[in-house]
C-alpha positions as CSV (number, residue, x, y, z in Angstrom):
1,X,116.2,-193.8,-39.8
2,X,118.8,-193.3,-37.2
3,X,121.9,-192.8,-39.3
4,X,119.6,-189.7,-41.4
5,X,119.0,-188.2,-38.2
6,X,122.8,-188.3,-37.0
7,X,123.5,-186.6,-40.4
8,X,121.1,-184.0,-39.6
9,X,122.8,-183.0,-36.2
10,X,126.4,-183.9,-37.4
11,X,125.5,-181.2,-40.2
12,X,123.8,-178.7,-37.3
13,X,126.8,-179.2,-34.8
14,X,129.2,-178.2,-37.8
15,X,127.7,-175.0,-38.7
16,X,126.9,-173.9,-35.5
17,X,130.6,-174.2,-34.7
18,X,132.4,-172.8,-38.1
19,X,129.6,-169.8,-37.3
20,X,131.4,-169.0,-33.9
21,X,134.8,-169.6,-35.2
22,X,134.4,-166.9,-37.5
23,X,132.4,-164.4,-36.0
24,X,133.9,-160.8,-36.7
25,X,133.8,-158.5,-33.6
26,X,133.8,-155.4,-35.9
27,X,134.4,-152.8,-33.3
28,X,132.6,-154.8,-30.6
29,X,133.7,-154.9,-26.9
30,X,136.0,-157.8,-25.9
31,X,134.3,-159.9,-22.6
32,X,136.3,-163.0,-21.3
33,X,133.6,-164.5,-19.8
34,X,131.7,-164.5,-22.8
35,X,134.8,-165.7,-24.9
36,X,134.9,-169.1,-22.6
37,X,130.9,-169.9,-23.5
38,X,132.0,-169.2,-26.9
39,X,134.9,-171.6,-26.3
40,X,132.6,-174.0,-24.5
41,X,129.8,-173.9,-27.4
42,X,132.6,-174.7,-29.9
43,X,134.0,-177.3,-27.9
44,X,130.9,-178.9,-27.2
45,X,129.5,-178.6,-30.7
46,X,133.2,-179.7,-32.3
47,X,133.3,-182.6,-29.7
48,X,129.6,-183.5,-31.1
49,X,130.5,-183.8,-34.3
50,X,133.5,-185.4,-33.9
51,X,131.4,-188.1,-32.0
52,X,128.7,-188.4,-34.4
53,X,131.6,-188.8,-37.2
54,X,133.4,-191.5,-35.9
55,X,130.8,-193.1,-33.8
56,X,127.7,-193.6,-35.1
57,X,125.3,-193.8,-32.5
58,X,121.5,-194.2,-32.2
59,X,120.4,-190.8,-32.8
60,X,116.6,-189.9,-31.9
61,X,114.6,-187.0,-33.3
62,X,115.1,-184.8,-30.3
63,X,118.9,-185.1,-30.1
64,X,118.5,-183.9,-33.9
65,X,116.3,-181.0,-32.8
66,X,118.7,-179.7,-30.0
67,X,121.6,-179.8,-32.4
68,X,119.6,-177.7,-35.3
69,X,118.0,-175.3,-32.9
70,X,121.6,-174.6,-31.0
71,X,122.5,-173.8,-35.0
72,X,119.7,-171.7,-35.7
73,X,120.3,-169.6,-32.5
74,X,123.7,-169.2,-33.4
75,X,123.3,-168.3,-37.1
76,X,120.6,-165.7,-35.8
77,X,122.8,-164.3,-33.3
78,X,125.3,-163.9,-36.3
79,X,127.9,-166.0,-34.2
80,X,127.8,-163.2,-31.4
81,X,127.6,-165.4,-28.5
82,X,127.0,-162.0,-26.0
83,X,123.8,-161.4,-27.7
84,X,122.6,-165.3,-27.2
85,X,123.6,-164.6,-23.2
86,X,121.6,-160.9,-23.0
87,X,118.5,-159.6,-24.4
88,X,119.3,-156.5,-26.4
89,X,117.0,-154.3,-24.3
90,X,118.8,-152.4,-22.2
């Protein structure tokens, strides 16, 4: 049951990355601080998948969670890692 649930976050970790890599500012301010957390959530989530390819590891349910919900923030953020980091009230 492990090896589907390392499938399941290898596959999260990978889209939650190729969504930051190609995030389009479209006229959007450029922060640097907020370019290193998207460095550092592409890093992390590369390095992730990278692990889970080569090294397949006991992977539990919640460690399969973390992975999709990390994905599903990012792909309902659009990839814009500023609006993950601040509410949009303002």
């Amino acid at each position: 049951m492990h090896i589907s649930f390392a499938v399941i976050a290898l596959a999260a970790h990978v889209a939650a990355m190729l969504r930051v890599l190609f995030y389009r500012r479209n006229g959007a301010r450029h922060r640097h601080h907020v370019s290193w957390v998207a460095w550092a959530v592409v890093a992390v989530s590369g390095g992730s998948a990278i692990e889970l390819a080569l090294h397949a590891k006991h992977v539990g349910f919640f460690e399969a969670a973390t992975a999709i919900l990390l994905a599903l923030f990012v792909y309902a953020a659009r990839g814009n890692i500023a609006r993950l980091l601040w509410s949009s009230e303002q």
